[in-house]
N, C-alpha and C positions, 0 to 999 in steps of 0.2 A: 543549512539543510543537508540530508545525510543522501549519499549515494546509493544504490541497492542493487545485489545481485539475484539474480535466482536461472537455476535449472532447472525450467518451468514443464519441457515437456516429460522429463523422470516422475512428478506428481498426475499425469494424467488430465483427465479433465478438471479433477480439482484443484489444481496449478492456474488452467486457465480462468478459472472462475474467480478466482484470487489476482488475476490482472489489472483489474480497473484498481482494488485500493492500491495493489503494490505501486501505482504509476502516482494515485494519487498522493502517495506519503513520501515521495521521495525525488529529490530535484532533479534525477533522471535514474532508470531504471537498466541494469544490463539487463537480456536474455541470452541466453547460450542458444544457439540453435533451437529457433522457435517453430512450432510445425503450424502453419495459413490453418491445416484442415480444423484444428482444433479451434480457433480462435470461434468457430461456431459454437462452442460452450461455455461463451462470455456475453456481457452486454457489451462489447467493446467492437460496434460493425469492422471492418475488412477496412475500408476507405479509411475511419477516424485512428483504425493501429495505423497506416502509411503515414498518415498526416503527425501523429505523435512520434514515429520515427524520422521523419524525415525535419520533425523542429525539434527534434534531441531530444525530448522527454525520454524518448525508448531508446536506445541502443541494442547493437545484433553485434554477437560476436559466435562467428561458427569456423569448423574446417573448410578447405576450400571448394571440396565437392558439394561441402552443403549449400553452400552460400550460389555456387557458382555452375554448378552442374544439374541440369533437369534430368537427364538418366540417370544419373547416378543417385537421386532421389526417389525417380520411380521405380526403380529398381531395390529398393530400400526396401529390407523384411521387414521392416515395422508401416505399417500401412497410410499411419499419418503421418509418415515423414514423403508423401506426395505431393510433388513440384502443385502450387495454385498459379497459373499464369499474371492474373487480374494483379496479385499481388508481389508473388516472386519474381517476375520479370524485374518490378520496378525497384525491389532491393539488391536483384543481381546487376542492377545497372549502376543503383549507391554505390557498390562495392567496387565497382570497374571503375566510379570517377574518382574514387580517391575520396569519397566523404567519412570524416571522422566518426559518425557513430553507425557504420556499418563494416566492421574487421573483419579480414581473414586471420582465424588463430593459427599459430605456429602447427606443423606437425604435431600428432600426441605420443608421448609415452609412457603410457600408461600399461601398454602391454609389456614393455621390458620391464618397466618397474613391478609390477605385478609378479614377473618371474623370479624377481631378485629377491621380494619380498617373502614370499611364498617359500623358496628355498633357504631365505636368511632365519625365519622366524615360524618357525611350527606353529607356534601358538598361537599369531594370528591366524592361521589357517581355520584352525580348530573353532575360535570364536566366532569368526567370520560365515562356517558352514553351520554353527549353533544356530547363529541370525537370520539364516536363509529356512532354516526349518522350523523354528521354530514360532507359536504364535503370539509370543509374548510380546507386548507393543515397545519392552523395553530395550527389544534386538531388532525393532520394526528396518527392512528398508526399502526404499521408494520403490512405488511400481514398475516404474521403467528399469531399473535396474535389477529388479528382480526377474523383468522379461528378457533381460540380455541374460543374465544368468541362466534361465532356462534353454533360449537357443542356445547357450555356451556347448551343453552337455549334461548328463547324466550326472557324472562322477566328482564327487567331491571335490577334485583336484581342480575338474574344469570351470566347476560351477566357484570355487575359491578365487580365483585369476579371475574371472571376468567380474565379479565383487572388486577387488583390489584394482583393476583397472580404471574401473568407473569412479573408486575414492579418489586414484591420482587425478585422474581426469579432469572432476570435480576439482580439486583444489587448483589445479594449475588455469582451471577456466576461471575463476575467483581470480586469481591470482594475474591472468591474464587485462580481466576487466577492471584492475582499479576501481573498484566500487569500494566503499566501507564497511559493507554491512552484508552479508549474506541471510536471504530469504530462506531456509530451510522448510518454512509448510508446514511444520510440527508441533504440536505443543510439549512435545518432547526430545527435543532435540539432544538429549541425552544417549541418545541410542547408539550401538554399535557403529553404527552406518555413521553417521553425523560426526561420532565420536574422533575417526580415524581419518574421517575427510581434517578435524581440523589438527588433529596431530602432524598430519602431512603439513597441512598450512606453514605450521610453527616451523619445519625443515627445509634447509634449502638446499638443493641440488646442483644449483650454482656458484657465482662469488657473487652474487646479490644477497641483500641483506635478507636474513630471514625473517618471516612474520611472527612473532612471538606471543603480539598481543592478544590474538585471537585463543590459542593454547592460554593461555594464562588466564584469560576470560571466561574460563570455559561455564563459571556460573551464571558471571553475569550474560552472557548470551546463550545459556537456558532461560533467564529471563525476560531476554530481550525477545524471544521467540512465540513462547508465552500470552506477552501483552502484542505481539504483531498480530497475532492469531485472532487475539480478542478485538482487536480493529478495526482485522479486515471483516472477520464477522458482523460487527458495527456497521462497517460500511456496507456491506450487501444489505442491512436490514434497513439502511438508508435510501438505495437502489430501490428497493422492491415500493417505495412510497414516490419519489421523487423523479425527478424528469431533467436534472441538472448534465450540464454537457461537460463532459471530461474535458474538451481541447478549451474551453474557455475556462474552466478549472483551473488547471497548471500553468494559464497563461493571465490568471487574476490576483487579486489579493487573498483569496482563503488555500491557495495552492501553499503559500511560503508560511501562512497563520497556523495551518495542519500541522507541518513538518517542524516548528517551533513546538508547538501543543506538544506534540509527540515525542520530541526530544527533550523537553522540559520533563515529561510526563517519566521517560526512561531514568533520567538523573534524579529526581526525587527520589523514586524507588531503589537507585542504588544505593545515593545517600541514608536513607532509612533504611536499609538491610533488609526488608520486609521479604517477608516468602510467602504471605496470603495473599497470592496475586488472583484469585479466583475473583472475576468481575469487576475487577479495577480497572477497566475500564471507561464501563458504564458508568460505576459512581463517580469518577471523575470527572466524569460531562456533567453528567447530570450535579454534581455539585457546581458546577461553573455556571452553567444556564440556569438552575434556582437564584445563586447567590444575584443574579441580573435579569432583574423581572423587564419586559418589554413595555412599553408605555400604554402601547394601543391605542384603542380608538380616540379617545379623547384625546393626547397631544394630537394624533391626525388629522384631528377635528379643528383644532385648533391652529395650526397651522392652515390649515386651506381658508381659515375664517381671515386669520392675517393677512393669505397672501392674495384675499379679496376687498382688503383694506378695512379692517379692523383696530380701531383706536386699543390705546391700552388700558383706560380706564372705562372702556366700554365693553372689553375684552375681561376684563378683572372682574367685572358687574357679572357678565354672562354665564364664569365661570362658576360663580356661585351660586346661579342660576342651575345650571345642569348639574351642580349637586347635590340639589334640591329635586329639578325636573328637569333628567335629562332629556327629553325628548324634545325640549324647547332650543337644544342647542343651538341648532343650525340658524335660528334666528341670528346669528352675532354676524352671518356675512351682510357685507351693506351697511356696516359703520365706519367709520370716519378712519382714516390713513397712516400705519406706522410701520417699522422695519419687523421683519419677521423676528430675524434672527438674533434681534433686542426684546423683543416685547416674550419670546419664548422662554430666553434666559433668563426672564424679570419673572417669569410666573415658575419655573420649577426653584427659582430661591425661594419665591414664597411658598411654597408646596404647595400649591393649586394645583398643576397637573403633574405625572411621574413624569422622570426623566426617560431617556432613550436608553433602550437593553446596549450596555456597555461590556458586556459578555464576550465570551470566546465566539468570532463567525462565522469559523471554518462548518459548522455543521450545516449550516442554510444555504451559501457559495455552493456548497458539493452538491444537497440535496436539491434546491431550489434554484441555484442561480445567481441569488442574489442576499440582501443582509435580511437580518430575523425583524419578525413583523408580529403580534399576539398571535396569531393564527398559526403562522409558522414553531414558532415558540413551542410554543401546544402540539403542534404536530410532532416535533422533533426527541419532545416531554416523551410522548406517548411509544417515540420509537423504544428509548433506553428505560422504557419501564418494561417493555415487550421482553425487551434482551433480557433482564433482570428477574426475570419469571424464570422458578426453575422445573 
């Protein structure tokens, strides 16, 4: 299962809106300095973030003031970064006892680098103020860094630096959380901004080893961005039907069956070279839950007939019966005594009733709670045919 970073408050509320999947695709999830005020623009309550941070799903990694200081938060120009008691208390207490997924990050330097950079290399200057003005999505960058850049200043020079800042920042916060995988929020993660965040990556500024793979990768994690995108989209359109609980999610079997799906789903795609990733997604469930039609009523049926003491050649009779007239089924409860879990096996050899939906179950776990049922099935059909509408 793959690790995940994201610097969730730079996207805004749509950072946070994209929390519940990021948590649920990934065997725990860093945040850089995540703002309480927002977590109102998720389905993810106040209580169940503590509880996912506090059993490791979520991890917090910020400077010390963030983490540790109420004025120095409410005093913070950006207005969502205000101290919430209910919640911030209890993470500035993680961080006081020494719990592993609530860090203080190292000092930043991101403003000396910025100046070195800025003076080493004109030209990133040049493309970096291109990106900030202009409205091309192919120079897009984040909101939140585009609002620092605002407060920065007017002038190109300042509005440059506080850009280059935020790329070092950005990388050395990746870098800091040991995650695998960076959550970027884009479907284009090709962008100027993204771009330079992971050039930095690939440099080291220590005698630590530098990250290479991520530079090197640079296609496949446009790809990988992509199909996150398409996902997490997925999963909100799963939210919006179902009533499934996150913290028993990541603490069940469709939490580790997702994160498989998902990483299974990334390596195919690399192996095939494929670039029409437009709703690859979709068709990929939906080809898993066709190819594993659910049994329905009739095994149901049939089982509660068993586990009311139904013989098997009286059970065999009946079956032939409701495929004749089904309505006579429920006649089979009240015959004679045998093992369910024999007498069920004996009837899908014989193809008398379908077998059980042996399908992927991460989608009913998330949605429902629990494993796919016809109903569920059908509902779940109907989500990725939704998505699949253009």
């Amino acid at each position: 299962m793959l690790t995940g970073f994201c610097h969730i408050s730079e996207y805004g509320s749509q950072g946070y809106r994209r929390l519940r999947p990021m948590v649920a695709v990934s065997r725990n999830l860093t945040l850089w300095a995540p703002s309480t005020a927002l977590l109102n623009s998720t389905n993810v309550p106040r209580k169940q973030f503590l509880t996912l941070v506090e059993s490791g799903n979520i991890r917090i990694i910020a400077r010390e003031n963030w983490l540790l200081s109420r004025s120095s938060r409410d005093q913070h120009p950006w207005e969502k970064a205000a101290w919430v008691p209910s919640v911030d208390d209890r993470i500035r207490q993680l961080a006081l006892d020494g719990f592993e997924g609530v860090r203080v990050a190292p000092p930043e330097r991101g403003g000396e680098e910025a100046e070195r950079i800025a003076d080493e290399d004109p030209s990133s200057a040049e493309e970096l103020y291109k990106a900030y003005t202009s409205r091309d999505p192919t120079f897009d960058i984040p909101l939140g860094v585009r609002q620092a850049a605002e407060r920065a200043g007017e002038t190109p020079s300042a509005v440059v630096r506080a850009i280059l800042r935020d790329i070092v920042n950005h990388a050395d916060a990746f870098r800091e959380s040991g995650a695998e995988r960076p959550f970027f929020l884009t479907r284009n993660p090709r962008t100027e901004f993204t771009r330079r965040v992971v050039e930095v990556l690939g440099k080291s500024h220590q005698e630590e080893e530098p990250l290479p793979s991520l530079r090197e990768r640079e296609a496949d994690l446009a790809r990988e961005s992509e199909i996150a995108e398409q996902l997490f989209e997925l999963v909100a359109h799963m939210d919006s039907v179902g009533s499934g609980n996150l913290v028993s999610f990541v603490n069940g079997p469709g939490h580790f069956e997702l994160s498989k799906w998902y990483s299974r789903l990334l390596a195919d795609i690399q192996l095939d070279g494929s670039t029409k990733l437009d709703g690859i997604v979709a068709r990929k469930l939906l080809d898993d839950i066709t190819r594993h039609r659910p049994g329905g009523v009739r095994e149901n049926v049939v089982i509660s007939a068993l586990q009311h003491g139904a013989d098997i050649a009286g059970l065999a009779t009946a079956v032939v019966g409701y495929i004749i007239d089904p309505s006579g089924f429920l006649s089979l409860v009240g015959l004679g005594t045998s093992a369910v879990s024999s007498s069920i096996g004996t009837l899908k050899a014989l193809g008398m009733i379908p077998p059980s939906y042996e399908g992927t179950q991460w989608p009913f776990f998330y949605t429902f709670g629990s494993r796919a049922t016809a109903r569920r099935h059908a509902q779940i059909k109907w989500i990725v045919d939704e998505l699949r509408k253009p």
